[in-house]
N, C-alpha and C positions, 0 to 999 in steps of 0.2 A: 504494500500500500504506500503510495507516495503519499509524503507531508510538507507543507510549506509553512517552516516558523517566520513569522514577521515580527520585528522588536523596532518600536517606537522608541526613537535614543530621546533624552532630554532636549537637544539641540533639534528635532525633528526629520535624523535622520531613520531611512528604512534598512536594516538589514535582512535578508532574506536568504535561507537555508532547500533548499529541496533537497529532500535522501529518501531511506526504507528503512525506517522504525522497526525492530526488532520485536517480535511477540514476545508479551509478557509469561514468563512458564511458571510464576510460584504459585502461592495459593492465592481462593478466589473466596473462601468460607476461615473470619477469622473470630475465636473468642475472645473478649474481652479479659485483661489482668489487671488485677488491682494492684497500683502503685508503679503502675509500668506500663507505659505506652505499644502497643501493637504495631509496626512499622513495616509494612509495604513498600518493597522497593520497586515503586512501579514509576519513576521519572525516565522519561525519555524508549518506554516502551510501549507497543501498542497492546492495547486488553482486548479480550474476545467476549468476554462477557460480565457482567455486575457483578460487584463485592457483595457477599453477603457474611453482616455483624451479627453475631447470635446475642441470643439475651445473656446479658448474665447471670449467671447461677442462683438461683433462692430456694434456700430450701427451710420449710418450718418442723418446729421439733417440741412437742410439750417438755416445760420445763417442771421442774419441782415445787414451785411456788406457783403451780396452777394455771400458769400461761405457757403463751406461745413465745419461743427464741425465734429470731429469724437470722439465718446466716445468708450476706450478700456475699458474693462470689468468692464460699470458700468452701474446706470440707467443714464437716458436722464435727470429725473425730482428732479435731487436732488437738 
């Protein structure tokens, strides 16, 4: 697939690129971690198809004092 970058310089000059963008191969299905960013190296490649973000983990657990624990994106048994 051809692509043409165009970059608008401050001075209003045009720079223009045509090449063939390499396909993206990693993954396309990512979960969420907490305290830690999920990063996609997907600059300067082409995608075949949408990211999809999962929910984050929840899971509920009765507790001893007659309620509900909710743990957000962790195990139950740490």
């Amino acid at each position: 697939m051809d692509r043409i970058n165009v970059l608008v310089g401050g001075e209003g000059r045009i720079n223009a690129q045509i090449g063939i963008m390499p396909e993206y191969t990693g993954e396309y299905t990512v979960v969420p971690q907490l305290g830690r960013p999920v990063i996609l190296r997907t600059k300067n490649y082409r995608m075949t198809d949408n990211v999809t973000v999962e929910a984050v983990p929840l899971t509920e657990q009765p507790n001893d004092a007659g309620g509900i624990t909710l743990t957000v994106g962790g195990r139950t048994d740490e």
